[in-house]
C-alpha positions as CSV (number, residue, x, y, z in Angstrom):
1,X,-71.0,138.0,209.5
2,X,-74.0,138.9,212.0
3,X,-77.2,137.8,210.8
4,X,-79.9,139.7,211.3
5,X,-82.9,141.6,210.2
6,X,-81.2,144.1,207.8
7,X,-79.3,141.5,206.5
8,X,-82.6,139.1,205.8
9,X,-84.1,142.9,203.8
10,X,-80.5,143.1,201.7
11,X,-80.6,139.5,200.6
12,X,-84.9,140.3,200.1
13,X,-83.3,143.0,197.8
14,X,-80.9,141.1,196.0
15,X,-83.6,137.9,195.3
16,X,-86.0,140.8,194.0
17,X,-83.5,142.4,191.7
18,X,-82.8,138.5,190.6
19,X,-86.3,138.0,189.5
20,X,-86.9,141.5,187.5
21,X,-83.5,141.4,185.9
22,X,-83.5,138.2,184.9
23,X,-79.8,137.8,186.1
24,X,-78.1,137.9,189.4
25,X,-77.5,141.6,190.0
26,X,-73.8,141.4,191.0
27,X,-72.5,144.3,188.8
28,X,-75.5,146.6,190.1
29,X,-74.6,145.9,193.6
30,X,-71.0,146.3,193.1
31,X,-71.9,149.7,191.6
32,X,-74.0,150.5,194.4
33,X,-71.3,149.6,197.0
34,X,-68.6,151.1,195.0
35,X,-69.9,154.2,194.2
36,X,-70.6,154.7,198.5
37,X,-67.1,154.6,199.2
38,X,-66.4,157.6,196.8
39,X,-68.0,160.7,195.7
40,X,-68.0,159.8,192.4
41,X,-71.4,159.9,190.1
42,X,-72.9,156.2,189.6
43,X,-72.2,154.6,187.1
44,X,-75.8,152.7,187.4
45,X,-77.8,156.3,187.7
46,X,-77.9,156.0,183.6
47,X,-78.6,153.1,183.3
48,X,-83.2,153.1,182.0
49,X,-84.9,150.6,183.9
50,X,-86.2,149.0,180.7
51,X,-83.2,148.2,179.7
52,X,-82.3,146.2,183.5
53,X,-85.3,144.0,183.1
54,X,-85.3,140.6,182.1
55,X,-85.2,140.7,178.4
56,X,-87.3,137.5,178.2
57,X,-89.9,139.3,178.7
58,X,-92.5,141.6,177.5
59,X,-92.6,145.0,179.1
60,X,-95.0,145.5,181.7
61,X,-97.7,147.5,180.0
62,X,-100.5,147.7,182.6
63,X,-98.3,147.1,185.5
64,X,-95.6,149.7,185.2
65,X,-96.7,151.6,188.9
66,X,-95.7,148.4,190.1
67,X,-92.7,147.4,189.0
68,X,-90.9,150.7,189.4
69,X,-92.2,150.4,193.1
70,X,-90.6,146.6,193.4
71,X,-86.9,148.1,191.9
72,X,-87.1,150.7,194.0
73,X,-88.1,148.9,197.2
74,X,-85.4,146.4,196.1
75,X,-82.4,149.1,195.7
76,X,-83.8,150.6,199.2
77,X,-83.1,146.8,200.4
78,X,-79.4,147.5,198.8
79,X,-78.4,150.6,200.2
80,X,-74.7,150.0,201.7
81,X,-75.3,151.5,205.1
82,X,-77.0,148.5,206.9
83,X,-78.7,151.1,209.3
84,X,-80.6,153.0,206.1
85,X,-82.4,149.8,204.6
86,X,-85.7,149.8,204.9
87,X,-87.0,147.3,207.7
88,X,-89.5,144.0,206.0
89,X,-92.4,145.5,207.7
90,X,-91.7,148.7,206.0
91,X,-91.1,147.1,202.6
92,X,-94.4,145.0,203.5
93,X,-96.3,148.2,204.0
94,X,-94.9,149.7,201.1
95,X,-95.6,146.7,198.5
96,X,-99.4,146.5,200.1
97,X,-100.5,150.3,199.7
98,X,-102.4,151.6,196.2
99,X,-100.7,152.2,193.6
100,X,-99.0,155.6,193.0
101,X,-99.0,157.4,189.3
102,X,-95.6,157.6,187.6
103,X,-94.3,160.9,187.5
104,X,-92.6,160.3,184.3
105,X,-93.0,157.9,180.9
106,X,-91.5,154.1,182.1
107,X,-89.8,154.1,179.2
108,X,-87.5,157.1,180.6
109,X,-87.1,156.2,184.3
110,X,-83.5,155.4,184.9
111,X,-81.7,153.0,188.2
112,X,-80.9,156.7,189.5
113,X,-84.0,157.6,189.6
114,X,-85.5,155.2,192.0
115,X,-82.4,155.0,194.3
116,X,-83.1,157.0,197.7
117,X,-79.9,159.0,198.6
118,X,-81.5,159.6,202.1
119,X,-81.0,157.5,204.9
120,X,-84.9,157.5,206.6
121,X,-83.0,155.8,209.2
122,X,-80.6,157.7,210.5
């Protein structure tokens, strides 16, 4: 195994998911890696984001913008192509800009949702 930068952003992805979830993400990531060997749907894209978090606790209430930006961030950290993650400067940028609106209730945002299907690297 090579290390380098996009393997330091993938294991920066999988410590992130680790501290939402509450858990060690191994079945997401398995899902994730599966599902790019096939053309089969995801079986994560179901899958509400309230539901993934740590159950320990409370749901963000006044934070919500900025916790669907860390999953996402974090799944963009995951993607299975090495050459699609997002570099740390990028994820840097990303976690420092303002807050964006949600587009839709937290309550209803699913894993499928927040994963980018695009490769902005490629």
């Amino acid at each position: 195994m090579e290390v380098n930068e996009k393997l330091d952003v993938y294991s920066f992805g999988v410590l992130t998911l680790e501290v939402v979830m509450g858990r060690h993400p191994r079945d997401l990531i398995a899902s994730l890696a599966s599902s790019s060997l096939d053309s089969s749907p995801r079986s994560s894209h179901g899958i509400l984001l309230k539901d993934g978090l740590d159950k320990r606790l409370p749901l963000p209430r006044s934070q919500e913008e900025e916790v669907v930006l860390v999953v996402k961030l974090a799944l963009a950290c995951l993607h299975p192509s090495p050459r699609c993650r997002p570099t740390m400067e990028q994820v840097s940028v990303a976690l420092s800009k303002q807050k964006s609106h949600l587009q839709n209730p937290f309550l209803t945002i699913t894993l499928g949702q927040l994963l980018d299907e695009n490769c902005l690297n490629a």
